[in-house]
Each structure stands twice: as C-alpha cells, then as structure tokens.
HTML snippet that shows the backbone in 3Dmol.js (N, CA, C, O; Angstrom):
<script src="https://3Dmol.org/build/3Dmol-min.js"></script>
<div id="view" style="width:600px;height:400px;position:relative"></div>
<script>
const pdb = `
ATOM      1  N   UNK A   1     -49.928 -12.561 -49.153  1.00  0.00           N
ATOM      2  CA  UNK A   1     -48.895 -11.877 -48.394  1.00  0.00           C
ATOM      3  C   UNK A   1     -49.470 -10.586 -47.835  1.00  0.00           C
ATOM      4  O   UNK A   1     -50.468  -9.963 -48.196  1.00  0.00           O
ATOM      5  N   UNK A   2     -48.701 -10.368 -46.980  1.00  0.00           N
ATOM      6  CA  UNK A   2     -49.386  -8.606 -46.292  1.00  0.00           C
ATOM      7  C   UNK A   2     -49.058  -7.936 -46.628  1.00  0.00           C
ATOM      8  O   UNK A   2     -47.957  -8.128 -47.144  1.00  0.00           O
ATOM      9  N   UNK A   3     -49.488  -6.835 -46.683  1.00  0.00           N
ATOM     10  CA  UNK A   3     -48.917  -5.385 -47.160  1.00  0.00           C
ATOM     11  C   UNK A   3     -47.910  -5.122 -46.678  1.00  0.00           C
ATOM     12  O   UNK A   3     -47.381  -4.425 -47.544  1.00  0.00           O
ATOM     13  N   UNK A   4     -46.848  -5.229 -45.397  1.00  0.00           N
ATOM     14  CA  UNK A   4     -45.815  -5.574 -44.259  1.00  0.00           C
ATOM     15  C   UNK A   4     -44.559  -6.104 -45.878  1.00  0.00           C
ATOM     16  O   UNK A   4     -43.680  -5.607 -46.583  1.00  0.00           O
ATOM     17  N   UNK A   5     -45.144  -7.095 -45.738  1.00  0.00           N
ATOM     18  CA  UNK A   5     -44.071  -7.968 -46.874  1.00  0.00           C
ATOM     19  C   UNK A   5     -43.802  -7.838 -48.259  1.00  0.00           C
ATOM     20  O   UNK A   5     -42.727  -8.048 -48.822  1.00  0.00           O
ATOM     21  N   UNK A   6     -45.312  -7.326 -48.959  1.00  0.00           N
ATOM     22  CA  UNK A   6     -45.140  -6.450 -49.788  1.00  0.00           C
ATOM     23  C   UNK A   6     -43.977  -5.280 -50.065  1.00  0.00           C
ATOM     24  O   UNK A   6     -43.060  -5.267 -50.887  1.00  0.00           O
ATOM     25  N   UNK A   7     -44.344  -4.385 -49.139  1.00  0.00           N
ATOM     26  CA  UNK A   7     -43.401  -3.261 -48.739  1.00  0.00           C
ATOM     27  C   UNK A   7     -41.798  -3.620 -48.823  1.00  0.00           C
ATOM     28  O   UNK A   7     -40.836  -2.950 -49.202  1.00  0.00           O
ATOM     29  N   UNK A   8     -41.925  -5.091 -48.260  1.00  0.00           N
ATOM     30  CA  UNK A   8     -39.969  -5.155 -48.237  1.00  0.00           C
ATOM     31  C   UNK A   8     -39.590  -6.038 -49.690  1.00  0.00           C
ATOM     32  O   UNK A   8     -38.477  -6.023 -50.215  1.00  0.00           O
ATOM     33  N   UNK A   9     -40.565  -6.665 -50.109  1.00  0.00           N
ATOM     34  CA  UNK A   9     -40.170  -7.551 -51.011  1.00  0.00           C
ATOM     35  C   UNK A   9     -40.016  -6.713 -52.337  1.00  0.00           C
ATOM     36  O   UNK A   9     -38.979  -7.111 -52.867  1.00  0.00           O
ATOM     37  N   UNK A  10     -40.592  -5.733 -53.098  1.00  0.00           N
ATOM     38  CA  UNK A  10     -40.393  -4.900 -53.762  1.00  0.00           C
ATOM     39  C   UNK A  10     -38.952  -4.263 -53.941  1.00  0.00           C
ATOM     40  O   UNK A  10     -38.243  -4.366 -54.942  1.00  0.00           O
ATOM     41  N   UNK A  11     -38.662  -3.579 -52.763  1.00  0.00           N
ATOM     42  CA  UNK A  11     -37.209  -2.681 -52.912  1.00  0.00           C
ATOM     43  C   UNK A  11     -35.875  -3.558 -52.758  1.00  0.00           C
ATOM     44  O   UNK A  11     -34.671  -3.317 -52.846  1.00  0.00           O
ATOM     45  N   UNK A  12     -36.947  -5.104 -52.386  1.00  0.00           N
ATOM     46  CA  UNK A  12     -35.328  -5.917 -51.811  1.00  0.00           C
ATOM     47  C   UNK A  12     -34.806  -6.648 -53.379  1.00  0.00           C
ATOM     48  O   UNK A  12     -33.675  -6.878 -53.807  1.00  0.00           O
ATOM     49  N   UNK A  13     -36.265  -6.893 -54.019  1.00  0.00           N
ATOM     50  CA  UNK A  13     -35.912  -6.982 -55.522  1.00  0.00           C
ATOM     51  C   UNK A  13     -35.193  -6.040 -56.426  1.00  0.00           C
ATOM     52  O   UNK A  13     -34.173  -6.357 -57.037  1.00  0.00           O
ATOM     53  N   UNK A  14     -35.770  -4.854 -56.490  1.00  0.00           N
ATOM     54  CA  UNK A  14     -35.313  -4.062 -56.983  1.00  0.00           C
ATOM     55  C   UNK A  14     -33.854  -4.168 -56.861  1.00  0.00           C
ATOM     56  O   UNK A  14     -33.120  -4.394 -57.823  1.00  0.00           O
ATOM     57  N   UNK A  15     -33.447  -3.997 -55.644  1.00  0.00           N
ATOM     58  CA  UNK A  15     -32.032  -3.679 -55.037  1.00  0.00           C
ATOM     59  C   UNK A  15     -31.176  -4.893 -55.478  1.00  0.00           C
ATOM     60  O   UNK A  15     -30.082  -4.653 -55.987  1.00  0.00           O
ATOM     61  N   UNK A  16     -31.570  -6.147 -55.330  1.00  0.00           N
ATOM     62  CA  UNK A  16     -30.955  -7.122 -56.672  1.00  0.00           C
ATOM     63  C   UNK A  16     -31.007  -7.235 -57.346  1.00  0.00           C
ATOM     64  O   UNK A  16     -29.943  -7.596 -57.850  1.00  0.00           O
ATOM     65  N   UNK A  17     -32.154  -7.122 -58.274  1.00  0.00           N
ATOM     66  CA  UNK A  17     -31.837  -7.139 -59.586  1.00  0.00           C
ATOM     67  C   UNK A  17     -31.447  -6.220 -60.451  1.00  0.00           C
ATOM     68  O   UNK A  17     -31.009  -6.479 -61.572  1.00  0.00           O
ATOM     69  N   UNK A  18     -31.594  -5.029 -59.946  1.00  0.00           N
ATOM     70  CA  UNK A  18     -31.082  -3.521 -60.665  1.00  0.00           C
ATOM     71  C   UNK A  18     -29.624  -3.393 -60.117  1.00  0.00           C
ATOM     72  O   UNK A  18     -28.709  -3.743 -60.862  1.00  0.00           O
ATOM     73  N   UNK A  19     -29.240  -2.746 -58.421  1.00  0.00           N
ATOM     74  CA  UNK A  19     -28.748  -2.073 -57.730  1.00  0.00           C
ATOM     75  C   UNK A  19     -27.615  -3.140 -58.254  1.00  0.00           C
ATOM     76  O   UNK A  19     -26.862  -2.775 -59.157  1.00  0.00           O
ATOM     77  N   UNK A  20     -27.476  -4.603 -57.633  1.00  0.00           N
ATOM     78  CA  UNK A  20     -26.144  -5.392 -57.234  1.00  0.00           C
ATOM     79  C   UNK A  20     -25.369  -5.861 -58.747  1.00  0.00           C
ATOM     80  O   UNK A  20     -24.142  -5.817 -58.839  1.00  0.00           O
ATOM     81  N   UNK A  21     -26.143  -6.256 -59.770  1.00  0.00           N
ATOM     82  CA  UNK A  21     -25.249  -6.074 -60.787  1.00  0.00           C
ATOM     83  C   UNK A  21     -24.302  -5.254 -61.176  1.00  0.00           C
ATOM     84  O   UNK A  21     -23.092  -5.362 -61.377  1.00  0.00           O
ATOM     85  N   UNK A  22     -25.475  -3.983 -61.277  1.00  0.00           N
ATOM     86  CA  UNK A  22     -24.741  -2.664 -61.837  1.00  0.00           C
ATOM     87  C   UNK A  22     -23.019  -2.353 -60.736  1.00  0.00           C
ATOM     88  O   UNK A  22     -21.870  -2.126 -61.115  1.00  0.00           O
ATOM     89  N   UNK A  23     -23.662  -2.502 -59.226  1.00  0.00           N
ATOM     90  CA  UNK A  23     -22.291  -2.655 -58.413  1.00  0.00           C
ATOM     91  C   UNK A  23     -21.106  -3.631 -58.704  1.00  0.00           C
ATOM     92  O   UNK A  23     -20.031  -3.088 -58.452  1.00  0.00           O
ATOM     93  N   UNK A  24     -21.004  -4.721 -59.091  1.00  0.00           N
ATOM     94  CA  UNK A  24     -20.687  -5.973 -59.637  1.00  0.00           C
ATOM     95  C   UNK A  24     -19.754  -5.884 -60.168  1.00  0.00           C
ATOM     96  O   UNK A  24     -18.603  -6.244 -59.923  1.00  0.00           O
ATOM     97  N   UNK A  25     -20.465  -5.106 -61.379  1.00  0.00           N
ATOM     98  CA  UNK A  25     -20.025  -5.171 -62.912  1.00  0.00           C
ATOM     99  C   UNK A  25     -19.010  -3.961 -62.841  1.00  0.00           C
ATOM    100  O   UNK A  25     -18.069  -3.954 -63.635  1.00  0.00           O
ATOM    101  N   UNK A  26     -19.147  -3.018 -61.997  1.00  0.00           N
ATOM    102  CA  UNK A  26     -18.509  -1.198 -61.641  1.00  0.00           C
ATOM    103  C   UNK A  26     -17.468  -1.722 -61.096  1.00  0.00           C
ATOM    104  O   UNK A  26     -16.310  -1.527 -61.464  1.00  0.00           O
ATOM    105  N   UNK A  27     -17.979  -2.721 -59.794  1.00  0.00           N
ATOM    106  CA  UNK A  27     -16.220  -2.985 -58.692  1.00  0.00           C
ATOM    107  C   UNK A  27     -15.218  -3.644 -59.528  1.00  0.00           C
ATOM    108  O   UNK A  27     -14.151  -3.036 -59.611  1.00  0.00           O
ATOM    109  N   UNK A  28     -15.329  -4.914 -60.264  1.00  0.00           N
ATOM    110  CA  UNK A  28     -14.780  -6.057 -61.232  1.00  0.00           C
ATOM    111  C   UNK A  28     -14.048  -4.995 -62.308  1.00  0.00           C
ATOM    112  O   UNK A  28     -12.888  -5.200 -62.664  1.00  0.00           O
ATOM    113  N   UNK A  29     -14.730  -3.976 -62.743  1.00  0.00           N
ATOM    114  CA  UNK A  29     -14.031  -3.573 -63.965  1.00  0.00           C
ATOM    115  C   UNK A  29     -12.879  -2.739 -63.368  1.00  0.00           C
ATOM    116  O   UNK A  29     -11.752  -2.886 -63.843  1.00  0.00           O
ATOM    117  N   UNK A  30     -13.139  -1.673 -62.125  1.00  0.00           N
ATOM    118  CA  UNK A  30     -12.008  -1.055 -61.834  1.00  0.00           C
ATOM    119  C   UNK A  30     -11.148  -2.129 -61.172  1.00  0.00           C
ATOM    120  O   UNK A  30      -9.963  -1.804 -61.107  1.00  0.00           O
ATOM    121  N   UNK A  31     -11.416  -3.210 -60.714  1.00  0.00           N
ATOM    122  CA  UNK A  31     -10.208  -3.950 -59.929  1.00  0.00           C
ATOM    123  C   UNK A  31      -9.787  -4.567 -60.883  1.00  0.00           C
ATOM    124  O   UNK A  31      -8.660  -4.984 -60.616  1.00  0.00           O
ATOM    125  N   UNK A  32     -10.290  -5.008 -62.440  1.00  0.00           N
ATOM    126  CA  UNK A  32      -9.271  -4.794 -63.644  1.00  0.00           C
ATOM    127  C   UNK A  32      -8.372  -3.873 -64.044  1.00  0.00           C
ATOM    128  O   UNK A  32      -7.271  -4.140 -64.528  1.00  0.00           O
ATOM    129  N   UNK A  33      -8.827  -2.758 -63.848  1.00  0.00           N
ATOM    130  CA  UNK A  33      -7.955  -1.283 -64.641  1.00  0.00           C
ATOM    131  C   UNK A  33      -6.982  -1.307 -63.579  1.00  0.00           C
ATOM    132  O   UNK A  33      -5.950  -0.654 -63.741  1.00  0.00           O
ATOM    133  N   UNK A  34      -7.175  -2.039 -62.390  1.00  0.00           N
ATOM    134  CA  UNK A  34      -6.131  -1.700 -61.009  1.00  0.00           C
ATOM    135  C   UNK A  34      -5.143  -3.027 -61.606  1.00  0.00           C
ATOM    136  O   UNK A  34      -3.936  -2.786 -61.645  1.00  0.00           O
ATOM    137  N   UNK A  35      -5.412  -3.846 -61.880  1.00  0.00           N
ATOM    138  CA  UNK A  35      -4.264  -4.813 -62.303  1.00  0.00           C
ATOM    139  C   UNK A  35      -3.255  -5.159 -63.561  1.00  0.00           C
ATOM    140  O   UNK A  35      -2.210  -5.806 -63.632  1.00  0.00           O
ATOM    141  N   UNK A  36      -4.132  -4.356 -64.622  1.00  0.00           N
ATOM    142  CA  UNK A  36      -3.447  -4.543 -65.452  1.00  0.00           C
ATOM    143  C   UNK A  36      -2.375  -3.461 -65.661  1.00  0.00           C
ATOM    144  O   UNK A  36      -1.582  -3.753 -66.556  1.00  0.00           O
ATOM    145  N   UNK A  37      -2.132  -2.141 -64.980  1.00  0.00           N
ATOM    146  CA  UNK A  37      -1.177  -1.564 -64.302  1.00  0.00           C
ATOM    147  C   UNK A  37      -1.324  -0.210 -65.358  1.00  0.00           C
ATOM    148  O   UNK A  37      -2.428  -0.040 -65.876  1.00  0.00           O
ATOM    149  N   UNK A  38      -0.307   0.671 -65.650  1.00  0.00           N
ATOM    150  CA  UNK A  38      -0.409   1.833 -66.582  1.00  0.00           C
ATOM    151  C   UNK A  38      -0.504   1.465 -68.361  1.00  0.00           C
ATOM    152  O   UNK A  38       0.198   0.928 -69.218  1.00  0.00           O
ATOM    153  N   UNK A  39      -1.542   1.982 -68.276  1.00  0.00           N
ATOM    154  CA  UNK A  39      -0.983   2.029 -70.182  1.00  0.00           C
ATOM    155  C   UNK A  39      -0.236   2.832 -70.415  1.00  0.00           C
ATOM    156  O   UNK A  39       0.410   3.358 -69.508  1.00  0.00           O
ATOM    157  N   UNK A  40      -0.066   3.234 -71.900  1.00  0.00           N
ATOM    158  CA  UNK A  40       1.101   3.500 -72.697  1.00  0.00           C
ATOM    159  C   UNK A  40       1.155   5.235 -72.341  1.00  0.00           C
ATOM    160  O   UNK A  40       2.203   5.861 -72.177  1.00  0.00           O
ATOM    161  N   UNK A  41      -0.250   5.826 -72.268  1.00  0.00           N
ATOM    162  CA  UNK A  41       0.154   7.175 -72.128  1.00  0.00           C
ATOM    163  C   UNK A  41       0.417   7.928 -70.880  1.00  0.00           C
ATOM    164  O   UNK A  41       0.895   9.019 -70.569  1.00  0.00           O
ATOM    165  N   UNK A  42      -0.298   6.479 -70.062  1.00  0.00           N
ATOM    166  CA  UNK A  42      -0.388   7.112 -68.419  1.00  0.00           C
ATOM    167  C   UNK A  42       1.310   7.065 -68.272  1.00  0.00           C
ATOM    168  O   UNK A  42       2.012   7.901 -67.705  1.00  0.00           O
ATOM    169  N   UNK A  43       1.694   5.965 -68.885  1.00  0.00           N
ATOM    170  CA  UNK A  43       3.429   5.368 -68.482  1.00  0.00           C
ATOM    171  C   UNK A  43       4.125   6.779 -69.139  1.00  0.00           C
ATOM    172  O   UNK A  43       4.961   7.379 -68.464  1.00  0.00           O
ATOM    173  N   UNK A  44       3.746   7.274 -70.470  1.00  0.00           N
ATOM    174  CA  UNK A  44       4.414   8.595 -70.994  1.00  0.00           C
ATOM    175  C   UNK A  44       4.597   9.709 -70.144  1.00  0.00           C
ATOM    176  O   UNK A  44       5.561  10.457 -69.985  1.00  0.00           O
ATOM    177  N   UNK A  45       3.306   9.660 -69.554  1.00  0.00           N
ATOM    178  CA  UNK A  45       3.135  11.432 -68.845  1.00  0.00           C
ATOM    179  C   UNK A  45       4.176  10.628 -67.206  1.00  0.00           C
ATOM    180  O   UNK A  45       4.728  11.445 -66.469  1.00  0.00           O
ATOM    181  N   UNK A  46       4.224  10.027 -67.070  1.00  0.00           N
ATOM    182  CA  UNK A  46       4.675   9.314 -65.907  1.00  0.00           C
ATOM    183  C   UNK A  46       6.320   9.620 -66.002  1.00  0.00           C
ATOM    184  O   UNK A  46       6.989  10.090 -65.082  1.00  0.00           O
ATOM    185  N   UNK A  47       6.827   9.237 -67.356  1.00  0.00           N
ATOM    186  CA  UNK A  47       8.031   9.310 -67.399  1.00  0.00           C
ATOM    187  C   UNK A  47       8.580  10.944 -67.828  1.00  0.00           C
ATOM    188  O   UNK A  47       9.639  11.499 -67.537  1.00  0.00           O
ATOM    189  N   UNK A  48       7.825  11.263 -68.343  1.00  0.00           N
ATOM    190  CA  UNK A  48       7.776  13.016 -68.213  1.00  0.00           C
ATOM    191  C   UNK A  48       7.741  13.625 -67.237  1.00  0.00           C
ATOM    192  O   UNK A  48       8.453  14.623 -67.133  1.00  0.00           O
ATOM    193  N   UNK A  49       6.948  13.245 -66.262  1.00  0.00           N
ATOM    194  CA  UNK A  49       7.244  13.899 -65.295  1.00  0.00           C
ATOM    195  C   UNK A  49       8.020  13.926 -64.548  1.00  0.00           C
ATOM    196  O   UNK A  49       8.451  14.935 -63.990  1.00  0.00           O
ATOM    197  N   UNK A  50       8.516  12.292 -64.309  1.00  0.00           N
ATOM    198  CA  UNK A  50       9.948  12.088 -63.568  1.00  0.00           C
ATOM    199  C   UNK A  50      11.356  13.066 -63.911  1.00  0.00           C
ATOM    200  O   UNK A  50      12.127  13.439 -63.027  1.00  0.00           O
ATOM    201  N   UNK A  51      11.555  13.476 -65.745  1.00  0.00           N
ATOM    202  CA  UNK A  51      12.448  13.507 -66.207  1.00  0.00           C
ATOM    203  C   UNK A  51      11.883  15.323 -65.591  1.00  0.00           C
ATOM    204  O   UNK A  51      12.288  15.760 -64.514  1.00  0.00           O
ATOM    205  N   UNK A  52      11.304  15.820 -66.154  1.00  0.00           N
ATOM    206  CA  UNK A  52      11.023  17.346 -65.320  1.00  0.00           C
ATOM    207  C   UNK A  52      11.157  17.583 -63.313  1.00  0.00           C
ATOM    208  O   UNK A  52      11.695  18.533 -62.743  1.00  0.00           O
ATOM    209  N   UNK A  53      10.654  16.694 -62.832  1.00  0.00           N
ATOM    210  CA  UNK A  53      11.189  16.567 -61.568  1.00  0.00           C
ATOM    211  C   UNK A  53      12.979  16.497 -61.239  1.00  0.00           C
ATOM    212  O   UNK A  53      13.533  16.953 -60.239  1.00  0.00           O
ATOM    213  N   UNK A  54      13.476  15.961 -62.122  1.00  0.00           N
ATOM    214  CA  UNK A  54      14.879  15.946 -62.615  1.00  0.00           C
ATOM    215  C   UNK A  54      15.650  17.053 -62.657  1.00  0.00           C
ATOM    216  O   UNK A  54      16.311  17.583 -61.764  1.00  0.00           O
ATOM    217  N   UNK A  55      15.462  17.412 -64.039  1.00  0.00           N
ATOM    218  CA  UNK A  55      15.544  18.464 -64.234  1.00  0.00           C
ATOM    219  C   UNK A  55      15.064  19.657 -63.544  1.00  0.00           C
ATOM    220  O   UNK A  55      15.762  20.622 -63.856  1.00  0.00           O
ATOM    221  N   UNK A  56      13.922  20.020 -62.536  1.00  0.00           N
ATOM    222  CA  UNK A  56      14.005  21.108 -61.490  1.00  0.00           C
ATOM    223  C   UNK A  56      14.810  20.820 -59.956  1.00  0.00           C
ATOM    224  O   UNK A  56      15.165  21.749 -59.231  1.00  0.00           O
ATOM    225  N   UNK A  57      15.019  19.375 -59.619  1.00  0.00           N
ATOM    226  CA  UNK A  57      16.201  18.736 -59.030  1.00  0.00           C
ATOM    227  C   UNK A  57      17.391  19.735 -59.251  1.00  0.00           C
ATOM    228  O   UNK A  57      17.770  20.668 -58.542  1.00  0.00           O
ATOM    229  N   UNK A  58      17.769  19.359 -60.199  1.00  0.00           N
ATOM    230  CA  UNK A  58      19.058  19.764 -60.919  1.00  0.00           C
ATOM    231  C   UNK A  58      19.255  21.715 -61.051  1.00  0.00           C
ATOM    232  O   UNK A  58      20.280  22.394 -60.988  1.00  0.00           O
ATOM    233  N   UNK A  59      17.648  22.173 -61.269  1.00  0.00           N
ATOM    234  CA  UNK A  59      17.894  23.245 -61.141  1.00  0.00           C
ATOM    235  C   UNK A  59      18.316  23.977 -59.681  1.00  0.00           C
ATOM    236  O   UNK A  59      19.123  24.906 -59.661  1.00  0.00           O
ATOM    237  N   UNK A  60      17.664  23.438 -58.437  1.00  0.00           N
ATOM    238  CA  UNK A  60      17.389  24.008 -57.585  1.00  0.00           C
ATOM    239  C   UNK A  60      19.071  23.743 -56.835  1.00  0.00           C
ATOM    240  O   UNK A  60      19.683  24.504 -56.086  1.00  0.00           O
ATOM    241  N   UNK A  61      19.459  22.470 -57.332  1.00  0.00           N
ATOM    242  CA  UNK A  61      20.815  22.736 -56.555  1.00  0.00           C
ATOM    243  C   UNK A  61      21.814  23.950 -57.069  1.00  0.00           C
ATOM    244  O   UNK A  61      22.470  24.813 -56.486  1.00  0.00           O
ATOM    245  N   UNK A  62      21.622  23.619 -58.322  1.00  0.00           N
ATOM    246  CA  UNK A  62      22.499  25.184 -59.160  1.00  0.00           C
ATOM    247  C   UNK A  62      22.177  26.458 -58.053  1.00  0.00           C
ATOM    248  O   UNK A  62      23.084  26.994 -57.416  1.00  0.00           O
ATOM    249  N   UNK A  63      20.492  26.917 -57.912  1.00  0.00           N
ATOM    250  CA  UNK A  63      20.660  27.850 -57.442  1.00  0.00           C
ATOM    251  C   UNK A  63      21.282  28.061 -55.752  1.00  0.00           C
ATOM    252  O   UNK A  63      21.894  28.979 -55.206  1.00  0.00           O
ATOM    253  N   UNK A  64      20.740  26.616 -55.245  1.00  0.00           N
ATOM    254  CA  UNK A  64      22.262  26.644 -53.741  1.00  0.00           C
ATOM    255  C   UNK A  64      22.937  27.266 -54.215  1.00  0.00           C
ATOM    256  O   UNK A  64      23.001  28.489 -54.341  1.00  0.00           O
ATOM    257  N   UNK A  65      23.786  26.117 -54.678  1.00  0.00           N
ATOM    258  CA  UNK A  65      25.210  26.417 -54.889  1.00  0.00           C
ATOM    259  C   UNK A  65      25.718  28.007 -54.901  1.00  0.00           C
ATOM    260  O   UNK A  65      26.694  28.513 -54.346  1.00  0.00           O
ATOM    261  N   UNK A  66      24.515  28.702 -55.885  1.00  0.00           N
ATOM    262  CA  UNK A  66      24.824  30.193 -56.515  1.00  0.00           C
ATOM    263  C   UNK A  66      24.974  31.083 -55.175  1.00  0.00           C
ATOM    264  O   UNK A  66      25.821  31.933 -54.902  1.00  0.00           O
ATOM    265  N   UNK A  67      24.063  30.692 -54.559  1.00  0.00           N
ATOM    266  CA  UNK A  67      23.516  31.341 -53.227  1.00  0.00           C
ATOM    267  C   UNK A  67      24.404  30.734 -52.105  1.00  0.00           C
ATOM    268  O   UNK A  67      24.336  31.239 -50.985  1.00  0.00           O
ATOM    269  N   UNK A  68      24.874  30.138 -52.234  1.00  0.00           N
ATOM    270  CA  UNK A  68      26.438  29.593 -51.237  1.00  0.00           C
ATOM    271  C   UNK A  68      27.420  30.221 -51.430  1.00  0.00           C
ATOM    272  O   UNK A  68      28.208  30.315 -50.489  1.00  0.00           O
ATOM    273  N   UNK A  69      27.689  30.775 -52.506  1.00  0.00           N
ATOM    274  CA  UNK A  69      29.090  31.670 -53.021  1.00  0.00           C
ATOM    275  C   UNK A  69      28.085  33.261 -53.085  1.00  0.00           C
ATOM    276  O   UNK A  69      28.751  34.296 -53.121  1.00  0.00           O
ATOM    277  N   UNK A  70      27.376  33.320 -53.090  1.00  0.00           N
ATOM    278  CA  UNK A  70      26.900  34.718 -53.422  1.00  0.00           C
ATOM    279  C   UNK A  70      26.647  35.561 -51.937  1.00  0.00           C
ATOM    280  O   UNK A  70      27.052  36.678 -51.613  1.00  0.00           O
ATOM    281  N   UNK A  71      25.581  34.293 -50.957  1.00  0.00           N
ATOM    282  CA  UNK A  71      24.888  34.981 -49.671  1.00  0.00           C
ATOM    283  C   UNK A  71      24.969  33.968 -48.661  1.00  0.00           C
ATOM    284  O   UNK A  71      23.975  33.525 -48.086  1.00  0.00           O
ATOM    285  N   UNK A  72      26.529  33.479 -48.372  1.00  0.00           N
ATOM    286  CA  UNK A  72      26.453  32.276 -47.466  1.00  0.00           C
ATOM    287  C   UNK A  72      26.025  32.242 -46.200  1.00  0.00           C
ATOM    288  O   UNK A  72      26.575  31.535 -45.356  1.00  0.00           O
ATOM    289  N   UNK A  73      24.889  33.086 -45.919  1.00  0.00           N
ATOM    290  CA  UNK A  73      24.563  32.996 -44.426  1.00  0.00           C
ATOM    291  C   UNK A  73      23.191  32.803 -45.439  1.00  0.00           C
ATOM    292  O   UNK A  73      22.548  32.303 -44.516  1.00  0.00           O
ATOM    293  N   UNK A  74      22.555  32.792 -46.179  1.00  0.00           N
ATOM    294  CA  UNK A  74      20.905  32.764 -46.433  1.00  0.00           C
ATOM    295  C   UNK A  74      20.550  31.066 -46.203  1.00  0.00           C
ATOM    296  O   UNK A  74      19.607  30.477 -46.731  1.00  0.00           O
ATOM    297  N   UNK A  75      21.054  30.769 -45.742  1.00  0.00           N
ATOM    298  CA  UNK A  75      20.192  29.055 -45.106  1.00  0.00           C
ATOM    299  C   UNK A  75      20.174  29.572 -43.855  1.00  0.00           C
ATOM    300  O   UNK A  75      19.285  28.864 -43.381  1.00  0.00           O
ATOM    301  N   UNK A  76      20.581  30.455 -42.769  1.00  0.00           N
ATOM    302  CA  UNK A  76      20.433  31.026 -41.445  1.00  0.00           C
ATOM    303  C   UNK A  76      19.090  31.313 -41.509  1.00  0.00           C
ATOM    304  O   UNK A  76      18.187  30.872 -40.798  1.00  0.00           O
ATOM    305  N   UNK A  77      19.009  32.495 -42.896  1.00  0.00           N
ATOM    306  CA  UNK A  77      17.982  33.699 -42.200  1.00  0.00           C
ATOM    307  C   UNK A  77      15.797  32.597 -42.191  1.00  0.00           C
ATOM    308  O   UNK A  77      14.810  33.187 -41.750  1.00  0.00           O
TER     309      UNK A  77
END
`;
const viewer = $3Dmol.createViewer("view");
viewer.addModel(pdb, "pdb");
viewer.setStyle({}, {cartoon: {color: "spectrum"}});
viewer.zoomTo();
viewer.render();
</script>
C-alpha cells in the first residue's frame, strides 16, 4: 500500500474502532434516560416546585387585590 493509504487507513480505523462505539454506546444510553421518563426524585423536586409556583400564584394575586383597594390607578402608572 502507499503511504497516501496508509495515512487514511490508520485514523479511519481508529475512528471505528475507538471513536463510533464510544458514540453508540453515549447516544443509546441517553435516548434511554429520555424514555424511561422522571425518576422518583426528579418527579419530587418537580412536584415541589409546581406546589411553590402555586403558592407564589396565590401570593401575587393577594397583593393585586391589596393594591386595587389601596392604589387603584397603579396598573396605569
């Protein structure tokens, strides 16, 4: 073989037998973690946060409201 072919046949090995597994084995495992959906703590902090989103929901209308009877032109300014 020539030195020409040499040159490509080396890195094209390399690049399969090292490079494309390791890619393979990396894509397959996260498009597992993508299907089997939340675990138990991701689902916890998930539902925590909903219930705090809630609850500052809930706060922020209180303070309307306060500010509707207190400064009913401050949605103008």
């Amino acid at each position: 073989m020539s030195d020409l072919a040499w040159a490509l046949v080396a890195p094209l090995n390399i690049f399969l037998f090292l490079v494309v597994p390791i890619w393979l084995v990396l894509h397959y495992r996260s498009k597992r973690r993508l299907d089997e959906g939340l675990d138990e703590h991701a689902r916890t902090r998930l539902e925590q946060a909903l219930q705090q989103s809630e609850q500052l929901a809930e706060r922020v209308e209180t303070l309307e409201r306060l500010l509707d009877q207190e400064v009913p032109e401050w949605r103008q300014r």
